[in-house]
GUFI-867219 format. One record per residue (C-alpha): x, y, z; residue in one letter. Coordinates in pm, 1 decimal. Layout:
N
         c1         c2         c3   code
          X          Y          Z      a
...
***
This chain:
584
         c1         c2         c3   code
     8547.5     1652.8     2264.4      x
     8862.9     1434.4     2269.1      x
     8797.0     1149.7     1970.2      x
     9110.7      995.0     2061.7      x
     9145.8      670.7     2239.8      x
     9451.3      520.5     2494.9      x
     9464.5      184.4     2442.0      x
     9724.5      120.2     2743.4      x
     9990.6      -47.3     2547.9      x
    10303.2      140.9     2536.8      x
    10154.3      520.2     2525.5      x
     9968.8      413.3     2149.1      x
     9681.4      640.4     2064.4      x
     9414.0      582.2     1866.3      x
     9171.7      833.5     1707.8      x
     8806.6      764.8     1605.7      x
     8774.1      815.2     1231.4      x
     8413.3      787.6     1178.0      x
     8179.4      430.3     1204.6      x
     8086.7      155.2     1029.8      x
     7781.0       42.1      881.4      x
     7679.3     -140.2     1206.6      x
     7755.9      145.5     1416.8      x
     8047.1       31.7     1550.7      x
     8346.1      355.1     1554.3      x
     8602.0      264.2     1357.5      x
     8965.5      396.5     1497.9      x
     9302.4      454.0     1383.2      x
     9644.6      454.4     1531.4      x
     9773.5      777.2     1595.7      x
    10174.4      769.1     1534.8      x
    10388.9      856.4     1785.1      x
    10672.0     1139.7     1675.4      x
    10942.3      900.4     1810.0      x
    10882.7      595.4     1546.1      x
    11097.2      596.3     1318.4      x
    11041.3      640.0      958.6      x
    11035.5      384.4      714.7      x
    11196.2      361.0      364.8      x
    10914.2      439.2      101.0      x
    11181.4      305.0     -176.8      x
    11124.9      -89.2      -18.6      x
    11005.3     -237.6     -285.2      x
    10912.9     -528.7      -68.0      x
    10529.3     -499.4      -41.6      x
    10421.8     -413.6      334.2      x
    10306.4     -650.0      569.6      x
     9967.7     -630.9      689.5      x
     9862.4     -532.5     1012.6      x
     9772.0     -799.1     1237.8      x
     9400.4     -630.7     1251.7      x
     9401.2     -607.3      910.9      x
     9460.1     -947.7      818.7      x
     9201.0    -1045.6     1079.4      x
     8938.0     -865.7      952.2      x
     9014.5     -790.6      649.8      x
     8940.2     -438.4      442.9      x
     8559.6     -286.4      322.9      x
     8549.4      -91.3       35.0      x
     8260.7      107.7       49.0      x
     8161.0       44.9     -304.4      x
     8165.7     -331.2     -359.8      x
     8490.1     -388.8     -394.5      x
     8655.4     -702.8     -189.3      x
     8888.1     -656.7       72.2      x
     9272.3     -842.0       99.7      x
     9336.5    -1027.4      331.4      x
     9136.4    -1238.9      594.1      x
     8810.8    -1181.0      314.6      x
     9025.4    -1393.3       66.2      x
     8942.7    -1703.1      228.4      x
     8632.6    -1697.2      279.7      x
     8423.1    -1520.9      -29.1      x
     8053.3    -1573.1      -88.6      x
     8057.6    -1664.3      302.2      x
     7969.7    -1273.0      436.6      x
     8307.9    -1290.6      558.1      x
     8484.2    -1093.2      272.0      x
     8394.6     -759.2      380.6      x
     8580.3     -549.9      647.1      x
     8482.3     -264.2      886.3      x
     8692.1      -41.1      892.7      x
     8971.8      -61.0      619.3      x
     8973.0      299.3      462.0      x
     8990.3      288.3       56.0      x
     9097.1      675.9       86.1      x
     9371.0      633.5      360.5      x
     9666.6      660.4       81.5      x
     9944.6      913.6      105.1      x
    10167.7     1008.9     -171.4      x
    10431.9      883.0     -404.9      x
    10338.0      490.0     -212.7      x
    10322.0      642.3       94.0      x
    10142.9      329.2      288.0      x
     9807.4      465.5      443.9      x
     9772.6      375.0      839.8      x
     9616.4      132.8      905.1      x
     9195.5      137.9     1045.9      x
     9102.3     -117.8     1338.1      x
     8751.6     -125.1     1373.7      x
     8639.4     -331.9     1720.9      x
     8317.1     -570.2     1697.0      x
     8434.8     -770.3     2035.8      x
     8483.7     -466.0     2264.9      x
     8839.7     -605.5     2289.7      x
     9096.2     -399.7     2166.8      x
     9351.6     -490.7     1983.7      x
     9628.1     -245.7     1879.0      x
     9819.4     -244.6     1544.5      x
    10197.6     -118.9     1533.0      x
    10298.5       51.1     1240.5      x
    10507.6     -186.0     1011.8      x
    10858.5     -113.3      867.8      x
    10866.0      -54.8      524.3      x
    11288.5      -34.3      541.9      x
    11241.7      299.5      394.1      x
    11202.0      639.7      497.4      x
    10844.6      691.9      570.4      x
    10684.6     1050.0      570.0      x
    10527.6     1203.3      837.8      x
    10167.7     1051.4      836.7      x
     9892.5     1239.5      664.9      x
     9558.0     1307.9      899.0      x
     9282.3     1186.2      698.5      x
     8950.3     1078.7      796.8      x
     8763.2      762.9      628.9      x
     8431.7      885.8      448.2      x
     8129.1      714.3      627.5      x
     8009.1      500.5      342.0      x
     7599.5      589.2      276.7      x
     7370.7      313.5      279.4      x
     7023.1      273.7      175.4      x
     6761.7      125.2      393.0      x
     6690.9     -238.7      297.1      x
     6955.8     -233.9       82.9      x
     7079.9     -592.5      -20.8      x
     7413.4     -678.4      -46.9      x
     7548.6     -876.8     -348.4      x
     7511.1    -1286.0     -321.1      x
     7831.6    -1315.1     -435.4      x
     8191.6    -1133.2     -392.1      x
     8265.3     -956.8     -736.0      x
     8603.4     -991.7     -889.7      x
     8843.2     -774.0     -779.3      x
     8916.5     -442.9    -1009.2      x
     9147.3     -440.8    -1227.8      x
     9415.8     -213.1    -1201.9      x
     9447.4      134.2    -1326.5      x
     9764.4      255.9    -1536.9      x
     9855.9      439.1    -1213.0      x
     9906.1      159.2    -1040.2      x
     9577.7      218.4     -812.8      x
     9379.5      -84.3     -815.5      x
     8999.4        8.4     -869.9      x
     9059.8      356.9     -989.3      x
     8973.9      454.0    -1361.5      x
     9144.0      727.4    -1577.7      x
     9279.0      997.8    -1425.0      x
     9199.5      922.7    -1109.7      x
     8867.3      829.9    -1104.9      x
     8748.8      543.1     -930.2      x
     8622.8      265.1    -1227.3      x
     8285.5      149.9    -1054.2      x
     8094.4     -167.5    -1221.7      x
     7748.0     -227.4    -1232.4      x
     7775.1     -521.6    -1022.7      x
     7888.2     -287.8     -752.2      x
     7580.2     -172.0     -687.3      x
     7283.0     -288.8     -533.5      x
     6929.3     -137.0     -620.6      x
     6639.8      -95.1     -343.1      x
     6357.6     -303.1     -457.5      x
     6015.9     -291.6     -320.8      x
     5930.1     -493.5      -81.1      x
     5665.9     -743.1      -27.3      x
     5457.9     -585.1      247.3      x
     5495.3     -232.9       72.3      x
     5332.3     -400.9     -214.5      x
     5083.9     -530.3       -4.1      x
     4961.9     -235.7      166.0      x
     4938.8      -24.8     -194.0      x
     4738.9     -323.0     -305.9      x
     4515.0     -301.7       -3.9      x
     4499.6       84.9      -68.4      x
     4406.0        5.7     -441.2      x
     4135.7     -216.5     -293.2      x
     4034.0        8.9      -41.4      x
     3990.6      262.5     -271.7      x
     3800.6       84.6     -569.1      x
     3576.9      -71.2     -280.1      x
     3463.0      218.5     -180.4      x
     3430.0      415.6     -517.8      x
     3219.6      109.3     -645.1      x
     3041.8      130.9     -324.4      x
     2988.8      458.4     -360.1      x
     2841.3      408.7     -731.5      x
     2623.5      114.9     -583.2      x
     2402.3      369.8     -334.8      x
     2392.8      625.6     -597.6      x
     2248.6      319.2     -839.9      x
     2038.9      221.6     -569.2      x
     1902.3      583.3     -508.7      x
     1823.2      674.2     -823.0      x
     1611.2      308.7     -829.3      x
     1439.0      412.2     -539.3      x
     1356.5      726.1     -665.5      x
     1261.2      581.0     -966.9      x
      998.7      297.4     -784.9      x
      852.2      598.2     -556.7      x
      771.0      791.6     -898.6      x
      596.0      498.9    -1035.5      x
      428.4      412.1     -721.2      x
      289.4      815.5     -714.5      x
      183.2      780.2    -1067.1      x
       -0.1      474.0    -1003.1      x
     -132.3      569.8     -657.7      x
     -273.3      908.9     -895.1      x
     -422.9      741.3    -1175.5      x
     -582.2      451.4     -964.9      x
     -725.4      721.0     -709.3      x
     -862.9      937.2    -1062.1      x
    -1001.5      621.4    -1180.0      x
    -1160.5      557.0     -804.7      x
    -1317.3      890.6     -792.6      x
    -1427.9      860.4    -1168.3      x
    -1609.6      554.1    -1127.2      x
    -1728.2      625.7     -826.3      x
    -1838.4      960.8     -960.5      x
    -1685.5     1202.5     -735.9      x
    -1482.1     1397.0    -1045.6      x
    -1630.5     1739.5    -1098.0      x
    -1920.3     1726.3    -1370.3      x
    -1976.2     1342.4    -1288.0      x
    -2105.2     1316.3     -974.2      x
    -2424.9     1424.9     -794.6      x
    -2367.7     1722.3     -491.6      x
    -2676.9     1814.9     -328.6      x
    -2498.7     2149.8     -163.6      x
    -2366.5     2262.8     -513.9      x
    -2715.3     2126.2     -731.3      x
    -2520.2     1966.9    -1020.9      x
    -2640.9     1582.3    -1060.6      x
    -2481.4     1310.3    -1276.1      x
    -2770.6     1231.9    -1568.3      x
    -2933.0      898.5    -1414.3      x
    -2860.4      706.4    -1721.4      x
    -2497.3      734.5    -1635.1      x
    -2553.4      556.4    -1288.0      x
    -2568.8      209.1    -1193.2      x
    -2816.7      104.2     -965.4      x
    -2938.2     -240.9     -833.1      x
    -3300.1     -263.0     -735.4      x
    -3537.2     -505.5     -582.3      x
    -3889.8     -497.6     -428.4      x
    -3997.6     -625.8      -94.6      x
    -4339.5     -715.4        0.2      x
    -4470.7     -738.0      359.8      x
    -4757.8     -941.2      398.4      x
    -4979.4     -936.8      722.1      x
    -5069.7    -1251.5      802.5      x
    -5311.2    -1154.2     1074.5      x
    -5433.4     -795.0     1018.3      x
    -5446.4     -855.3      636.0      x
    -5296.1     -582.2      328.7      x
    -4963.7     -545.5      228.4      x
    -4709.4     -295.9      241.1      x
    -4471.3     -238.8      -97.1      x
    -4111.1      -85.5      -70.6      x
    -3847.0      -79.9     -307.7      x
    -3488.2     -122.9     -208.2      x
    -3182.7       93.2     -405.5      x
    -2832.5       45.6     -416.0      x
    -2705.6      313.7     -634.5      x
    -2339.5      166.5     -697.6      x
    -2263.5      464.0     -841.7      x
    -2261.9      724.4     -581.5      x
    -2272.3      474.4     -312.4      x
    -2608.2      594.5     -175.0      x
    -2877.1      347.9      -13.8      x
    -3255.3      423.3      -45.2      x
    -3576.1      271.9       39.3      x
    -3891.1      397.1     -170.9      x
    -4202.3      384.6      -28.8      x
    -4489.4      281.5     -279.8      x
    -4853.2      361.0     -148.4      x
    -5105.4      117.8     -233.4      x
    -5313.8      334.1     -413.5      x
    -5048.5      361.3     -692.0      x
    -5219.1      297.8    -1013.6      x
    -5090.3       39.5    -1248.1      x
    -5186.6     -100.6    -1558.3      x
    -5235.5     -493.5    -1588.3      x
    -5154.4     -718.3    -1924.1      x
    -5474.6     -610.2    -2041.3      x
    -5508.1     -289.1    -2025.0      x
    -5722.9     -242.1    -1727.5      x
    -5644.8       35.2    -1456.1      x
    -5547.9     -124.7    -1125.5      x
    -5403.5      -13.4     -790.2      x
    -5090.7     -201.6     -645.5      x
    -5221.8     -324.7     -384.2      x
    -5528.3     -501.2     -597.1      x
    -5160.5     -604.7     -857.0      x
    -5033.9     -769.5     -530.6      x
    -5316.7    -1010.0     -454.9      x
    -5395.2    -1082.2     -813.9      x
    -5139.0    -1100.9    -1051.8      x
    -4854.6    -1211.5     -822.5      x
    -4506.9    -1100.7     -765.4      x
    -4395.1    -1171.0    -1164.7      x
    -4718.3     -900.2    -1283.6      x
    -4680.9     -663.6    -1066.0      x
    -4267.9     -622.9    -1103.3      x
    -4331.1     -581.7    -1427.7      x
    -4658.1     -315.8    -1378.8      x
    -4399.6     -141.8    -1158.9      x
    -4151.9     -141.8    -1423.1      x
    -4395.2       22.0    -1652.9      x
    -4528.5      285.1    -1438.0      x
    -4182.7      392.5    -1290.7      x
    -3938.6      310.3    -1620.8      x
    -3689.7      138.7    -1364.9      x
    -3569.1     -213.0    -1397.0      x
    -3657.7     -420.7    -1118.5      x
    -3444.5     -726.8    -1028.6      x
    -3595.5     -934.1     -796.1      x
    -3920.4     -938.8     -535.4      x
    -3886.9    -1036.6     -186.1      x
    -4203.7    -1124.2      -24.4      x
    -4155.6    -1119.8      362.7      x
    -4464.5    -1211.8      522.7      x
    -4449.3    -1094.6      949.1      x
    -4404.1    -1394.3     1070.1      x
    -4029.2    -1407.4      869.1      x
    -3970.9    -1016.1      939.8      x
    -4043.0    -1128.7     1314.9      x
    -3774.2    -1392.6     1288.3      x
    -3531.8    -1135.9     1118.2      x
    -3526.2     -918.1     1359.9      x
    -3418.2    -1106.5     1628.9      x
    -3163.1    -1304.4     1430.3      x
    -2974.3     -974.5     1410.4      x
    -3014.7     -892.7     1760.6      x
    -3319.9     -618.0     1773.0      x
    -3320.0     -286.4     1656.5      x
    -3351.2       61.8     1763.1      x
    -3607.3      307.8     1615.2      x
    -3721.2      610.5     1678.7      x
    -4098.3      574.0     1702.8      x
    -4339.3      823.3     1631.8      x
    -4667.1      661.7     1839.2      x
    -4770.3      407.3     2080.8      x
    -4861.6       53.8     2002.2      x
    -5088.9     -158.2     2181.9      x
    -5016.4     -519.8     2217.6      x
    -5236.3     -715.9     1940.4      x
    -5275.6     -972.2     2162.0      x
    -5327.5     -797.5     2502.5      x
    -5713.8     -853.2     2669.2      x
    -5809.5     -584.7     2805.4      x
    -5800.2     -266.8     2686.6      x
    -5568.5       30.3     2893.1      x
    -5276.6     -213.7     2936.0      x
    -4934.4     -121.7     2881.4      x
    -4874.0      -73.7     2493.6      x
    -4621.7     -288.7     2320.4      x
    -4396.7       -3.4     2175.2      x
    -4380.1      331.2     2343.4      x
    -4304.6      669.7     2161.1      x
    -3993.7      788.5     2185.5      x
    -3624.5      805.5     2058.3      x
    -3393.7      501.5     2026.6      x
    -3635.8      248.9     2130.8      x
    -3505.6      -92.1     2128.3      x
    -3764.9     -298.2     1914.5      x
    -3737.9     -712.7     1942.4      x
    -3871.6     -932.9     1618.9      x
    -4274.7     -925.5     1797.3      x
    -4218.0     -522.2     1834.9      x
    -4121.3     -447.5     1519.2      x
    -4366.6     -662.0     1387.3      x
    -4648.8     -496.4     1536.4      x
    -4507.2     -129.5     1470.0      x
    -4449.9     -206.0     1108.3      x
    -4789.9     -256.7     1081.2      x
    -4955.7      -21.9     1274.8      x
    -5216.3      222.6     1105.3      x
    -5395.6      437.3     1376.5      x
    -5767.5      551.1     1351.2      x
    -5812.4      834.7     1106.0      x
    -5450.9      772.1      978.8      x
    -5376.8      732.4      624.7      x
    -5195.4      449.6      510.0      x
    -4855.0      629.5      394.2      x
    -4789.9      664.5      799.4      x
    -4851.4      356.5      866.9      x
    -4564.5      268.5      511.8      x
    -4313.2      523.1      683.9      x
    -4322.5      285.8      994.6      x
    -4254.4      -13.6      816.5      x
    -3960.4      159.1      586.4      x
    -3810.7      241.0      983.5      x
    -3773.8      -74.4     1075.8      x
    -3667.9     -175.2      724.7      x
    -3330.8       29.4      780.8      x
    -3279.3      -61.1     1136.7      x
    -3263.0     -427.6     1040.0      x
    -3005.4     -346.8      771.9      x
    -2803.3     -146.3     1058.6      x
    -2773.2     -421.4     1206.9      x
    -2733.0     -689.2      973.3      x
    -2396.4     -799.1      865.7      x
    -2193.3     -585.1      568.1      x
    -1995.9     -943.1      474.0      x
    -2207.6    -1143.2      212.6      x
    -2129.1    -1441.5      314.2      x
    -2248.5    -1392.0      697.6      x
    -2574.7    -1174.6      537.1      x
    -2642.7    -1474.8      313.8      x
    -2640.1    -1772.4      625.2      x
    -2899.1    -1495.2      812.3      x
    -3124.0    -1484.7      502.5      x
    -3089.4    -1896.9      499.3      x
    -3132.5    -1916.2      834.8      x
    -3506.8    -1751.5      781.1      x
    -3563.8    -2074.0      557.1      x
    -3802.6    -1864.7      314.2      x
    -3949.7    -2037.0        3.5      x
    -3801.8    -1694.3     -196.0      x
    -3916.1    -1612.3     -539.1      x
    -3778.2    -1744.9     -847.0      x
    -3591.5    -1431.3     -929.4      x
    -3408.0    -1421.4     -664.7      x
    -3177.9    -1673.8     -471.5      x
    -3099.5    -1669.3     -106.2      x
    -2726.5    -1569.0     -210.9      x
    -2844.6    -1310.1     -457.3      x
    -3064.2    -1160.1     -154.7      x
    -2791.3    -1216.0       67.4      x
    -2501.8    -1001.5     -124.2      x
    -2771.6     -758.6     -174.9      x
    -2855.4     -724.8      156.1      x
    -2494.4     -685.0      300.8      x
    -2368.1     -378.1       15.2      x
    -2713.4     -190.2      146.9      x
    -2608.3     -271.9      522.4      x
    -2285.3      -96.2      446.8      x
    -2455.3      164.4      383.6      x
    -2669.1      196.6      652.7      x
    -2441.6      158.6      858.8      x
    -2205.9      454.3      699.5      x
    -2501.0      699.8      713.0      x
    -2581.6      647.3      351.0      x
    -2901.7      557.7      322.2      x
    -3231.2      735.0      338.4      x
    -3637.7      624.7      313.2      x
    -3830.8      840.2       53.0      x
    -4200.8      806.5       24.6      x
    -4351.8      832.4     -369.1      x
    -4614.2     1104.7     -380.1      x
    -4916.9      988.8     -528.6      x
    -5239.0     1152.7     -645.2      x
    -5557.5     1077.9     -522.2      x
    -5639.7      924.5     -866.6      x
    -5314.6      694.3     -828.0      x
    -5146.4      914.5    -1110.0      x
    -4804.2     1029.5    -1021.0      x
    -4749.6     1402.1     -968.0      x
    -4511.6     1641.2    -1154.3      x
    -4321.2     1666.7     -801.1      x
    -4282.2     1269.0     -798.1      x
    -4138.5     1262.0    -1137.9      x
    -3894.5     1500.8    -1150.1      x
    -3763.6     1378.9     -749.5      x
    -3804.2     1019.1     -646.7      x
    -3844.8      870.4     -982.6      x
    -3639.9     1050.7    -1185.4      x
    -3331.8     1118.6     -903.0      x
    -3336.6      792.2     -686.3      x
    -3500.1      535.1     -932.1      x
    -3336.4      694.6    -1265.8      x
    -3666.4      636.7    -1422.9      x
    -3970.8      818.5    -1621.2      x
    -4288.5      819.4    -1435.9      x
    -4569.6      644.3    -1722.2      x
    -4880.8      688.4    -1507.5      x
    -5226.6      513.4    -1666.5      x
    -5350.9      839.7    -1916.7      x
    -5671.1      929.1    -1784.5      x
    -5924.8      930.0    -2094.5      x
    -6265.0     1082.7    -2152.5      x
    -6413.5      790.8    -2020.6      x
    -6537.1      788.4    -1649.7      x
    -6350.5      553.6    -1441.0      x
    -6547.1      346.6    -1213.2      x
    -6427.7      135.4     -920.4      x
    -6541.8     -191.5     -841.7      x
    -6541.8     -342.4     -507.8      x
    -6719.5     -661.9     -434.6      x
    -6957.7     -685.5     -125.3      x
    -7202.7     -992.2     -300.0      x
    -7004.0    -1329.0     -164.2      x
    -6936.9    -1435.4     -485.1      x
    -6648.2    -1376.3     -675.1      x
    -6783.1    -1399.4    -1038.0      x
    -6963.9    -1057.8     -963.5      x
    -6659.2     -879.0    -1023.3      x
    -6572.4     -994.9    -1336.8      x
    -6900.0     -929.1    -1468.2      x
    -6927.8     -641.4    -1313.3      x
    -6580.0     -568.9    -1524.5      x
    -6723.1     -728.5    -1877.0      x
    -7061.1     -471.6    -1821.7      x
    -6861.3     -134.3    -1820.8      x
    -6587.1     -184.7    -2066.9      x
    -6882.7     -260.1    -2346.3      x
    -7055.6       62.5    -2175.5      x
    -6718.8      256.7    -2240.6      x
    -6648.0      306.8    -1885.1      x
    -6277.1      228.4    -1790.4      x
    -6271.5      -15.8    -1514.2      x
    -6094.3       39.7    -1147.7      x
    -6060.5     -317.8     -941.4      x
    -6102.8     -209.5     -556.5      x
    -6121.4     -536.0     -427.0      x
    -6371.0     -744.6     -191.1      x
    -6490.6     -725.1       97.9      x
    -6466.6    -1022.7      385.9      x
    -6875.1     -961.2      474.5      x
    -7121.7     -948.7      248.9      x
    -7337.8     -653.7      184.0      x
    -7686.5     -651.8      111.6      x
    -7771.8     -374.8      -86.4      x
    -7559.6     -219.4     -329.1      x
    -7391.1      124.0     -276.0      x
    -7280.2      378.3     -564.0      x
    -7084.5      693.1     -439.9      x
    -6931.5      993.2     -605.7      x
    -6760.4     1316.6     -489.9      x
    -6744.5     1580.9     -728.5      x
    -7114.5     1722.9     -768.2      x
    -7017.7     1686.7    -1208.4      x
    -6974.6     1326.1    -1140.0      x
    -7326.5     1295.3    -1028.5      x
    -7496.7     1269.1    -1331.8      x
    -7227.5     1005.1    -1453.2      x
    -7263.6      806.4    -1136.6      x
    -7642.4      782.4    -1249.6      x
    -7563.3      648.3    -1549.0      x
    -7345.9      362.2    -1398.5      x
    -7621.9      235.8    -1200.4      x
    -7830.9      195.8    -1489.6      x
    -7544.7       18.7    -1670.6      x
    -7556.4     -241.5    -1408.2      x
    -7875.0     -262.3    -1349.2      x
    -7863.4      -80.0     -969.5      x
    -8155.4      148.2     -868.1      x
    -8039.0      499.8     -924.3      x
    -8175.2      517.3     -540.9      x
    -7891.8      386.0     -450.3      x
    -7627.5      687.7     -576.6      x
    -7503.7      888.3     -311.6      x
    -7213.2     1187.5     -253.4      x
    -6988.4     1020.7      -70.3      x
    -6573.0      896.3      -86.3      x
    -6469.7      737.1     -399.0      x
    -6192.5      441.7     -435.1      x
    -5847.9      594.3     -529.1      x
    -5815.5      578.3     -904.9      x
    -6144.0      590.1     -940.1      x
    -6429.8      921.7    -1049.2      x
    -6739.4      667.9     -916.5      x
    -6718.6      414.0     -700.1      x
    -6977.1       87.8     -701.2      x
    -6976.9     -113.2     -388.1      x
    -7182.1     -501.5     -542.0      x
    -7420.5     -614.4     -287.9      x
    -7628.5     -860.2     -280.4      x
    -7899.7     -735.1     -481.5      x
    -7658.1     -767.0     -741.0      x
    -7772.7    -1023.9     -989.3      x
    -7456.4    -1233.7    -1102.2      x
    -7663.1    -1464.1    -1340.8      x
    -7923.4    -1345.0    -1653.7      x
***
């Protein structure tokens, strides 16, 4: 590669020496062998070059040019291009000269004449001066170095070149650098605290869901404890352990259905048991004996008619050891309405029913047998009632407790709505117990009927009245919670009373005559007809001779004693006729 350049003036040649710090190449004049030689012993200091003055000289290291720079300091004019600090031959010989070319216009520099003899020109090439990036030049021109014993301005001892500290300029850091570390410090504490935030929020979350399980577990243990479902507290028919029925809760009231055309009443008591959530209707024959306030051996049915619903609640109470809260008495005509303000039920029904009120006998019955039968308020009526020929009454009570449960499967489960239906009935209800108490009643034993958790037991009675060993230890004990008290049955013979005479005194002295004989007295009611002659039955052949003995008591032929059925409760039954004398 040739570096050197022909200007075109006269043969001079120029050779490229290296470039500035714009980039510009910086040249030199190459001297022809034909100059001649100046005089280095001219002490007369050398002229310039015209380039040189121009544009003055750059040292490298701060220092300020000669020349054009003089004029014009701390104006950016004061440094050179291409003026070469190291250019310097020996003993004074002058350096060449270094034109560097910003214009594209070149401008050659003849070698000036020094009037001495020069020496032949050393080849030396100008360092490139380094320079930092972004490195700032000094504001203002420095002074210029002093000069060294040598002679050699800006050189120290020996040689060395004396550099100051305002020669130098030091890179400094600059404003967007800053600003992008500060963004990266940002950045990065951002996301660390944002990485400490989900880790706080995590372990919070964790820490709710742990309470949440613990309080999900000890609310469902406290569910299944009260509603005793924990082993050893609850009752489980397939396993035969049973909570102890003092540790249950269980709301109870009785409802009486009085027929308003046929006559007699039908008893049922209704259970919520609020502890194992189980629904049951208990049906109470009428034969059940009872004992009233004083003492005297009575049947229910006889409690019903006579002492009212206060007496024989609390007869009930006595008998059975349960706690009754409330009686509903729900004559047909209401049970009628009921019915149809729920919108008919459906029973299975176990016989056909005439109509009461049909004419003629063969017509179509009122309720036919069969499953899921769909009974109005006039149906249900009539089969809630209905005792066939020859059947005893408890048939005719496991009727009425059928429709009993399909009207609570199809009454409302919300108290509120259950307590508007009983309203709407517009019952004069018994003291002890309020249309709203009846209502919210009502609606918890709806619920469940309507869950399949409720069930109709029937009390076994004896044929005395006296409950049996089987009734004590099941339906009293198990659904009611209770201790079956039945009326002890003395030595004395128990005699049943049922007036036929037309006069209502007779039974009452009928009453007064046996308890002074030592007989213990069994009220069997009265009859609608009266009866003539006087009737005195027994059926166990021992009971005869007793039987005799009543008659004569109250003054009855002994004629009149015959083998025949007895009145429940009861070893000798006296049916008063007319021939009874009231009076004397």
């Amino acid at each position: 590669m040739n570096d050197r350049y022909d200007a075109g003036y006269g043969g001079d040649q120029y050779e490229l020496v290296g470039y500035d710090e714009f980039g510009q190449p910086v040249y030199r004049q190459v001297p022809s062998p034909s100059q001649t030689p100046r005089s280095p012993q001219s002490p007369q200091a050398p002229q310039a070059p015209q380039a040189q003055q121009e544009y003055g000289s750059y040292d490298p290291y701060g220092g300020q040019a000669q020349g054009y720079g003089q004029g014009h300091q701390g104006q950016g004019y004061g440094q050179g291009y291409g003026y070469d600090p190291y250019a310097v031959g020996q003993q004074g010989q002058q350096a060449s000269p270094v034109v560097s070319y910003d214009t594209g216009q070149q401008q050659p520099v003849a070698p000036y004449d020094t009037g001495q003899q020069q020496q032949p020109p050393q080849r030396h090439v100008a360092e490139q001066t380094a320079y930092i990036p972004q490195q700032a030049r000094p504001a203002q021109s420095p002074e210029p170095p002093q000069p060294s014993e040598d002679g050699r301005q800006g050189d120290g001892p020996q040689g060395e070149r004396d550099y100051r500290t305002e020669q130098f300029a030091f890179v400094e850091e600059q404003p967007e650098n800053s600003e992008d570390v500060i963004d990266w410090l940002k950045f990065t504490e951002n996301r660390t605290e944002r990485r400490e935030g989900a880790k706080r929020r995590a372990r919070g979350r964790v820490v709710a869901l742990v309470v949440v399980f613990a309080l999900v577990a000890v609310g469902g243990v406290g569910y299944l404890w009260y509603d005793g479902r924990l082993p050893g507290t609850s009752s489980d028919s397939t396993s035969g352990t049973t909570t102890a029925g003092g540790a249950q809760n269980r709301d109870v009231i009785v409802v009486h259905l009085h027929n308003t055309k046929g006559g007699g009443t039908s008893t049922a008591l209704l259970v919520n048991n609020t502890t194992t959530k189980q629904g049951t209707t208990v049906l109470l024959p009428n034969s059940l004996a009872l004992t009233d306030d004083n003492g005297t051996t009575t049947t229910l049915a006889k409690s019903v008619d006579d002492d009212g619903s206060s007496g024989t609640r609390d007869e009930m109470d006595t008998v059975l050891g349960t706690d009754i809260e409330g009686t509903w008495r729900l004559d047909t005509p209401y049970l009628n309405n009921l019915v149809e303000l729920v919108g008919n039920i459906d029973v299975d029904t176990n016989a056909d029913v005439p109509d009461p009120e049909a004419k003629k006998k063969g017509e179509a019955p009122l309720v036919k047998k069969g499953e899921d039968q769909t009974l109005s308020g006039k149906m249900a009526v009539a089969y809630a009632t209905y005792r066939a020929s020859g059947e005893s009454q408890n048939v005719q009570l496991e009727r009425f407790g059928q429709v009993m449960q399909g009207v609570l499967r199809k009454l409302s489960s919300d108290p509120q709505a259950a307590t508007i239906t009983v309203q709407t009935l517009a019952q004069i209800l018994d003291p002890s117990l309020s249309d709203k108490d009846l209502g919210a009643f009502l609606a918890k034993l709806a619920d469940r009927a309507k869950g399949g958790d409720y069930k109709t037991a029937l009390l076994p009675v004896q044929t005395d009245g006296r409950l049996s060993a089987q009734a004590s230890d099941g339906v009293v004990k198990d659904v009611l919670g209770g201790t079956a008290k039945s009326p002890e049955k003395g030595a004395a013979v128990q005699v049943g009373i049922r007036n036929s005479t037309g006069n209502k005194d007779a039974t009452e002295k009928a009453r007064v005559v046996l308890l002074n004989g030592g007989y213990t007295f069994v009220d069997a009611g009265q009859t609608d007809v009266a009866q003539a002659a006087s009737q005195i039955t027994y059926t166990d052949a021992a009971k005869k001779e007793d039987a005799v003995e009543v008659a004569k008591t109250l003054g009855l032929p002994t004629s009149s004693v015959k083998k025949g059925k007895v009145t429940s409760n009861a070893d000798v039954s006296v049916v008063l006729g007319q021939d009874y004398k009231v009076g004397g």
